[in-house]
Every structure is written in C-alpha cells, then in structure tokens.
C-alpha positions in Angstrom: 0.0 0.0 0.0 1.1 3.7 -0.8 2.3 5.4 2.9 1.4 8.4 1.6 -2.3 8.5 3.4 -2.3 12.1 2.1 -2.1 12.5 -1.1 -5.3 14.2 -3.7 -6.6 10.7 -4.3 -6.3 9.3 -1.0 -9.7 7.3 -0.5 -10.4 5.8 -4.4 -9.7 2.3 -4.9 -7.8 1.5 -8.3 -8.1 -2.3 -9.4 -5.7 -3.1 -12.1 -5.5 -6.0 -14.3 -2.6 -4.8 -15.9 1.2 -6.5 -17.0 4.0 -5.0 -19.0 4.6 -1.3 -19.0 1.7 1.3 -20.1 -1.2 0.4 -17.7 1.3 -0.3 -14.6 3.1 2.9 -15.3 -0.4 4.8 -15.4 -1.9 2.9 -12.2 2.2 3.5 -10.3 0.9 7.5 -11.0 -2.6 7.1 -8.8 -0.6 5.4 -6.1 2.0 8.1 -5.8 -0.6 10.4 -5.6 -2.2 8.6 -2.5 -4.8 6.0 -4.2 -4.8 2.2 -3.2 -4.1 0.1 -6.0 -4.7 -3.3 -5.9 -2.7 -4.9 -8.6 -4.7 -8.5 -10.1 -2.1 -10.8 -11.1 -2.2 -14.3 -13.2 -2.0 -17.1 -10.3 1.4 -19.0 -10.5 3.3 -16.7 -13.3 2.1 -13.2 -12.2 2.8 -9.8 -14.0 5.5 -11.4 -16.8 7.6 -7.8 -16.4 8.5 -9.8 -13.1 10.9 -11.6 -15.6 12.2 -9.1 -17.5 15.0 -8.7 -15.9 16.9 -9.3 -12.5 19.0 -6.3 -12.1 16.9 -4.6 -8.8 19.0 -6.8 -6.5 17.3 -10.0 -8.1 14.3 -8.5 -9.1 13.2 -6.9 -12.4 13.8 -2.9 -12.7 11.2 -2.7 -14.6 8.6 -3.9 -12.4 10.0 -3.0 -9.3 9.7 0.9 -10.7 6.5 0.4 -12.2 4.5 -1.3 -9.7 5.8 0.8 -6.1 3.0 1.3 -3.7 0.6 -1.4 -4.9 -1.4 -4.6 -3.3 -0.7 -7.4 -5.2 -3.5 -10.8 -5.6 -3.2 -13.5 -8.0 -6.8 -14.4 -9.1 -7.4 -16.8 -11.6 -10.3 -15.1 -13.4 -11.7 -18.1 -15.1 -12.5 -19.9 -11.6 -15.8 -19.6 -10.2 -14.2 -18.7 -6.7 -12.0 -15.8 -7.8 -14.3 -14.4 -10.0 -17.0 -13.9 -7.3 -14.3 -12.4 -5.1 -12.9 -10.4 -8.4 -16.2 -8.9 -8.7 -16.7 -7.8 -5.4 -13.7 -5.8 -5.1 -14.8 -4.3 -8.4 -18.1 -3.5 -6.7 -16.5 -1.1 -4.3 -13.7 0.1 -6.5 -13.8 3.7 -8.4 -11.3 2.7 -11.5 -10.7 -0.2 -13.3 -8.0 -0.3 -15.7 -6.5 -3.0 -17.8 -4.0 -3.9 -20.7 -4.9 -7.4 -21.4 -5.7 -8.3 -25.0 -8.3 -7.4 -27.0 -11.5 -9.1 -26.3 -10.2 -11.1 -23.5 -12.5 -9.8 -20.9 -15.5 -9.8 -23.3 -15.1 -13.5 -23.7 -15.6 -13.4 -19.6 -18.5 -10.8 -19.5 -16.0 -9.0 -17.6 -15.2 -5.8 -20.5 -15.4 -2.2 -19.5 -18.8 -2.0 -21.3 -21.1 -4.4 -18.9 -19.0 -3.5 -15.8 -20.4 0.0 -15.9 -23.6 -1.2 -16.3 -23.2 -3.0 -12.8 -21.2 -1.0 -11.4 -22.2 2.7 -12.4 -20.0 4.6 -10.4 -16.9 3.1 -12.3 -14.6 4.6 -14.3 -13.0 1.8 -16.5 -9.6 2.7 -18.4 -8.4 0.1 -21.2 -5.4 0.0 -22.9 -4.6 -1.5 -26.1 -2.2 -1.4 -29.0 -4.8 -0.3 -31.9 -8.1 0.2 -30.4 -11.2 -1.4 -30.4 -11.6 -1.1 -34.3 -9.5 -1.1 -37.7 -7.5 -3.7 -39.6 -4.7 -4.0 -36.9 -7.2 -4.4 -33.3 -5.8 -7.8 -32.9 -2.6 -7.1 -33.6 0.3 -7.4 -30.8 1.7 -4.2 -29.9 5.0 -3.8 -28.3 7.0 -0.6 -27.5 9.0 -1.4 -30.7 6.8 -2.2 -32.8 4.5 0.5 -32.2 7.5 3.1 -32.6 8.2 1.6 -36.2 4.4 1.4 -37.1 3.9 5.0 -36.3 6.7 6.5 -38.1 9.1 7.4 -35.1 11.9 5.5 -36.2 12.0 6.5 -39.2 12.8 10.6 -37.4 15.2 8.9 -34.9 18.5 8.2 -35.3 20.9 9.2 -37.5 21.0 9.5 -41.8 22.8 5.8 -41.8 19.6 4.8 -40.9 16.5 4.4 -37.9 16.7 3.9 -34.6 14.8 2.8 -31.5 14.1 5.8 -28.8 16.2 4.0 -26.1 13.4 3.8 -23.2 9.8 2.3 -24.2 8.2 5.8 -25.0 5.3 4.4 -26.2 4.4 2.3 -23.5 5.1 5.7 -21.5 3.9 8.0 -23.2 0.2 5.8 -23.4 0.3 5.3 -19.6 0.8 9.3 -19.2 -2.1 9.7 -21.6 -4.5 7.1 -19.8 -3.4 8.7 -16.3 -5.0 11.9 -17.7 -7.9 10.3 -19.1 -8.5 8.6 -15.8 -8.5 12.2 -14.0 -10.9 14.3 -16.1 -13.2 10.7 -15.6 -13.0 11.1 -11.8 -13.7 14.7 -12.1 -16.8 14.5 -14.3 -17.7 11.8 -11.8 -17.8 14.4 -9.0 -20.5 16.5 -11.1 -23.0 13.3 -12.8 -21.9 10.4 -9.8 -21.6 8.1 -12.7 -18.4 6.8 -14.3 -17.2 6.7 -17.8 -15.2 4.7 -20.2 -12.0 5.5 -21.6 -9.9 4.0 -23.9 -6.4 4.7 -25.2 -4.4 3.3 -27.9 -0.7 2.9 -28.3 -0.9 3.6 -31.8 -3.0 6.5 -31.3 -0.9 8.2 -28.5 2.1 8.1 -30.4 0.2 9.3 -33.9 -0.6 12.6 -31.7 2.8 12.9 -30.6 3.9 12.6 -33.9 1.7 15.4 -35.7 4.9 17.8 -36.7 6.3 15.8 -39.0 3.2 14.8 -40.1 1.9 18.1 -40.9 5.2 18.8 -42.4 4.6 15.9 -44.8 0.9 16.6 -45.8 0.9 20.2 -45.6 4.7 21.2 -46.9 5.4 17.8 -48.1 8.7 17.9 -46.4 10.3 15.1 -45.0 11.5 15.0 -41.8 15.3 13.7 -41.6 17.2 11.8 -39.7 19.7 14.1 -37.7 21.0 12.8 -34.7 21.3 14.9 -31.9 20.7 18.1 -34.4 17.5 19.5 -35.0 15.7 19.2 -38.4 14.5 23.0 -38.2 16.2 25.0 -36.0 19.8 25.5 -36.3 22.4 26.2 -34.6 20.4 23.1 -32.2 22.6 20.0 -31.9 25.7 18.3 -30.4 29.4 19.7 -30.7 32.9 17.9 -29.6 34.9 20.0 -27.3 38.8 19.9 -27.1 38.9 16.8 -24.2 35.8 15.0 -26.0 33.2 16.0 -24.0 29.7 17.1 -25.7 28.0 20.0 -25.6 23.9 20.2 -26.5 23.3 24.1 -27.5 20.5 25.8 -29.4 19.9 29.0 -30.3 16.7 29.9 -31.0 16.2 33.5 -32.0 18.4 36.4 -33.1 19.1 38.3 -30.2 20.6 34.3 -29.2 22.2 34.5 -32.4 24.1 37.6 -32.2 25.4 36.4 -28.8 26.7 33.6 -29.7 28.8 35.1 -32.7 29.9 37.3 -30.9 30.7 35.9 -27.5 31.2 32.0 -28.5 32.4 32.1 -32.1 34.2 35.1 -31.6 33.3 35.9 -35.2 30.6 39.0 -34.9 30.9 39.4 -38.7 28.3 36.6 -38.7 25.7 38.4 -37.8 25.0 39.9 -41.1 26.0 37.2 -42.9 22.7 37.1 -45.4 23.8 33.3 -45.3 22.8 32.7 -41.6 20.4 35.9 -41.6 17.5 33.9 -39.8 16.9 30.4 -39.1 15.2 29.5 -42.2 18.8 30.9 -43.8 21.2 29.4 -41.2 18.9 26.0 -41.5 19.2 25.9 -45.3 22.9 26.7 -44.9 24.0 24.7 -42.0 26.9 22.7 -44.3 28.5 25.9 -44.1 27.7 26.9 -40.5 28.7 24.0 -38.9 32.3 23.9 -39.5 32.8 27.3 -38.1 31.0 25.8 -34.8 33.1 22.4 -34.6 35.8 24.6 -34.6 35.5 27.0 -32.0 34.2 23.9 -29.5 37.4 22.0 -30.6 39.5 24.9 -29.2 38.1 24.4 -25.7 37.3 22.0 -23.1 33.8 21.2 -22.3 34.0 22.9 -18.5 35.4 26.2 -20.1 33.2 25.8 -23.1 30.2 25.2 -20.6 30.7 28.3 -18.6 31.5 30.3 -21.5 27.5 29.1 -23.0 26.1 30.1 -19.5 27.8 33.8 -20.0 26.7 34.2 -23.3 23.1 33.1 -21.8 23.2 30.3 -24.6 21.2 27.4 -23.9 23.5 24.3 -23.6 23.6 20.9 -22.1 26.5 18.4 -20.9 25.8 15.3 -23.3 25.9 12.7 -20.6 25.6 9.1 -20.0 23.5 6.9 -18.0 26.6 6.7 -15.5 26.8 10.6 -15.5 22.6 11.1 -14.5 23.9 8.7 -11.5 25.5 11.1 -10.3 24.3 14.1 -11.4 24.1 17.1 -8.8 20.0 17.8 -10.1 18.7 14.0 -10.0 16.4 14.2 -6.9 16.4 10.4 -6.0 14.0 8.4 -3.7 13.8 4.7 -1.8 11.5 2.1 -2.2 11.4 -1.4 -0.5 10.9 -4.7 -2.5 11.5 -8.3 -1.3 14.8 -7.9 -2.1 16.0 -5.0 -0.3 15.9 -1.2 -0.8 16.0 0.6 -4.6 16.9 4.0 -5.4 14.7 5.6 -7.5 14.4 9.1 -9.5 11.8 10.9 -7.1 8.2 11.0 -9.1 8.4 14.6 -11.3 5.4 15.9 -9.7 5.9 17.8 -6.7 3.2 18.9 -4.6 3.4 21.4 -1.9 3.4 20.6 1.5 3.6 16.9 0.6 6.4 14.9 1.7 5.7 11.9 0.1 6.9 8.1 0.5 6.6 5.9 -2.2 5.3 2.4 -1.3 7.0 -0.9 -1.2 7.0 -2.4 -4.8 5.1 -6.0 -4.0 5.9 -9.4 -4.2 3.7 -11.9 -6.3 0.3 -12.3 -4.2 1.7 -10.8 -1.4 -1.5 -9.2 0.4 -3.7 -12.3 -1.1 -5.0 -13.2 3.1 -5.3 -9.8 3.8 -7.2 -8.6 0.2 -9.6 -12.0 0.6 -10.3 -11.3 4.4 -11.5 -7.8 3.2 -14.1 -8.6 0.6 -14.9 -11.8 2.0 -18.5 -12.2 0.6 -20.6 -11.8 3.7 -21.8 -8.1 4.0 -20.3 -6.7 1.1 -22.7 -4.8 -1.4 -23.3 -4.8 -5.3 -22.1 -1.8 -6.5 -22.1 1.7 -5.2 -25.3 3.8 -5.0 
C-alpha cells in the first residue's frame, strides 16, 4: 500500500488487471498520488515484467519501478471462486484499468462495457495497442513495434539509418495519456456520480505525438530527416565535440541568441550579417557551411570552459551525458522504495506537490497481500455496487 495516506486521491480504490509497462506505469501515477491500488495478477506466473530482468538486486527494474505502492492478488479469473471475489472488489472500486488483450474480458463478461452497467460509479480505463476497431485491433503491440508502425523511427536516429528511442516511450507515453484520461473521468464523476469509459491506444498516443512531422509531410510535403542529436528545423540546435571529447547540446533559438553567440562563442561578430545565416530559415538551409565554423570553436576548448562560456553568453547548452553521469548528477532528486529484495533507489516522481512529503510504497511481491485482500471482501456483508 502507498504510505502516503495524504495525497489528492487518497480514498479511491484502483483495481488493475494490468502487465508490461503502459497500464502499470499509469496505475504507479494514482498510487504516488495517494490512491490504493490493488494490482490483479495471473496465479502462478504473475505480471511477466517480473521476468524481464533481474537487475533490482534479483528483481526486475522494470517492475520494481512500475509497480511501487501497490497490493498485489493472483486471481485466476476463469475460476468460479475468484471471480466472485474479483467482482466484489470491483463492486466497491472507483477505477478499473486493464491492458490485457483485445477481447479477453468480453469473452468473460468482464469488459469495461457491462461493468459499468453494474457498477455505475466506475470509471474503466483500457489499454490496447490499436483500439477497439481497424484492420490492426488484434494485432500485438510492443514498444517497438508500435514506434516503427507510427513513423518514429523512421525521425530517430541518425542519416545511416532508424533507430529505436532508447526507453519504451510508447508504452510511457500511453500510460501518461491514460493517467489523464482517468483524472478528467474522476472529475466528471464528481459532477454526474456516474463513471465513464476510456480508452487509449498505443498507436494512437504516439500518432498525436507525432503530428509535426506529419503536418510537415501533408501540408509542406517535407520530409523530416534523420539528424542525430541536431534538429531538423532549428539550427544552430545539436551536439558539438569539445577539445577533451566532451559534448555539448546548445541551441539558439532567435536572433538576439544569435548575435550572442557570434559574438561571445564564435568570436566571429561578422556573422551576424551574414545574409547566409540571416534567420533560421537561412542558417537552416545553410548549415553545411555553419557548422564547420562551430566544430571549430568547441574544438578549441574544453567542455568545463566551453560550458561556462554558453552560461555567460546566456546560450542554452547541455552536458551530453551518459547513464553513469545522470547517477551522479548534482539535479537528480532520488528516492527509496522497498521490495522483497532490499531497498532501490529511484528518481523521485516529477510531480511535486506542496506541503507533501511523500513516500513511495514498497513495490510487492507476487500475491503478497492475497489473506489480507480475501479477508476484506470476504463475501458476507459486502454490497453490489455503489449507490
């Protein structure tokens, strides 16, 4: 269970049939902010992220960050017994959310759909690859493959060819996505007492995140290029080598930017009115030419100097680092969660509310509250549904 007791959704009950990534990443967000999450797990095998991996001190990072904070039961939803008892939890709970595949709970009576028509008061969340509808509903959907199907490889990586974003943005970015729709559900439940469906789509999510270089396409039919850590539009925006190796991020992103960073960085002010580099449409369409006069000027210095020359200059800029460099980087706010292996450090959740000092749950073991969650809704004295 989350300790925080506090938090803006203390008191709702979140059941969640969920494995992998998107739905357990959404239902890890309504536990940090105070809601009890009881996690439904396959009897035997549980949550398969449990395998993923075994580098969390002999459990799997991925599920041990994912799933902080919440009850885990294995049910086996096909048996008369754990059904009844899976149903009666639902009866008091005020979301459902699940990731399972399409038309799995239909098959069981137990889709979003006829829940809500027993249970009025809940708001059901499901997550699927593809939606309910189209050629590709029954297709599987993994962070990869989504990222490929929707065109974000193709903009990532580098002109020898695509590349995978290196953390599973789809699955995060759908989880993010359902956590809203969830909260503007709870919400409109406030005003009308009744619950509403949601659904969100991988696919889908990641179409809206890619509607630049969609537009671009259909509206300028431009391509949008492979470029690294450069930008396809704005330029100077990308990496430079400085004298000891080190990389530098900078981007410059109007004119009173670029004047600065002739004049203080390049040490070349006669740039300024270059009609070559006059505007970023111009220094964009001309970068060949640009660039070369930047490599050259980071090449003379070493990242530290180069670095505190940017932050005089007021030039945005970056240290490109590595994983082992966030480790121990002086901004990364960290926190501790417990899991049956022993303690994990953790990034601290992004959202930060005042007054709240906030301790994440421990992350669970497989059926670890089972006694405890089946002693709750035991079926004496527990009622259908809210009123």
């Amino acid at each position: 269970m989350n300790i925080s007791e506090k938090g803006p959704l203390h008191g709702l009950l979140v059941i969640a049939l969920e494995q992998a990534v998107a739905a357990p990443f959404c239902s890890s967000r309504l536990a940090d902010a105070g809601a009890r999450v009881i996690k439904v797990e396959r009897k035997g095998s549980g949550d398969f992220a449990r395998g993923y991996d075994t580098a969390a001190n002999g459990q799997s990072a991925y599920f041990v960050w994912l799933n902080r904070g919440k009850e885990s039961v294995a049910l086996d939803i096909k048996d008369a017994a754990d059904r009844a008892l899976f149903e009666r939890i639902l009866a008091r709970a005020d979301v459902f959310l699940q990731n399972l595949a399409p038309g799995s709970l239909e098959k069981l009576g137990l889709d979003s759909g006829s829940l809500r028509a027993r249970f009025p008061q809940l708001v059901t969340c499901d997550i699927t690859g593809y939606g309910d509808h189209g050629p590709m509903r029954s297709a599987k959907a993994y962070d990869l493959l989504v990222q490929c199907e929707s065109g974000l490889a193709s903009i990532t990586g580098t002109p020898d060819g695509p590349g995978r974003v290196g953390i599973s943005v789809c699955d995060i970015a759908t989880g993010m996505t359902a956590h809203a729709g969830i909260c503007e559900a709870l919400i409109e439940r406030q005003r009308t007492g009744r619950g509403r469906g949601i659904s969100v789509a991988m696919f889908d999510t990641m179409a809206d995140w890619m509607a630049v270089p969609l537009i671009l396409h259909d509206c300028a039919g431009r391509p949008t290029p492979r470029v690294g850590l450069s930008h396809p539009i704005i330029c100077p925006y990308g990496a430079y080598t400085c004298r000891d190796g080190g990389q530098i991020v900078v981007s410059v992103q109007n004119e009173r930017e670029w004047e600065r960073f002739c004049t203080m960085v390049l040490k070349r002010p006669e740039l300024i009115n270059d009609p070559r580099f006059d505007g970023n449409d111009n220094r964009s369409r001309n970068r060949d030419l640009l660039q070369p006069m930047i490599e050259s000027a980071f090449a003379a210095l070493d990242r530290p100097h180069m670095l505190a020359l940017l932050q005089e200059a007021d030039i945005a800029s970056g240290a490109v680092n590595d994983v082992a460099a966030l480790s121990s980087h002086p901004q990364l706010d960290r926190t501790a969660i417990q899991c049956p292996s022993g303690e994990i450090s953790l990034p601290a959740p992004p959202i930060r509310r005042s007054g709240d000092n906030v301790q994440l749950g421990a992350s669970p073991a497989l059926g670890a509250h089972d006694a405890a969650i089946r002693r709750e809704f035991a079926a004496s004295g527990v009622a259908e549904g809210r009123q």
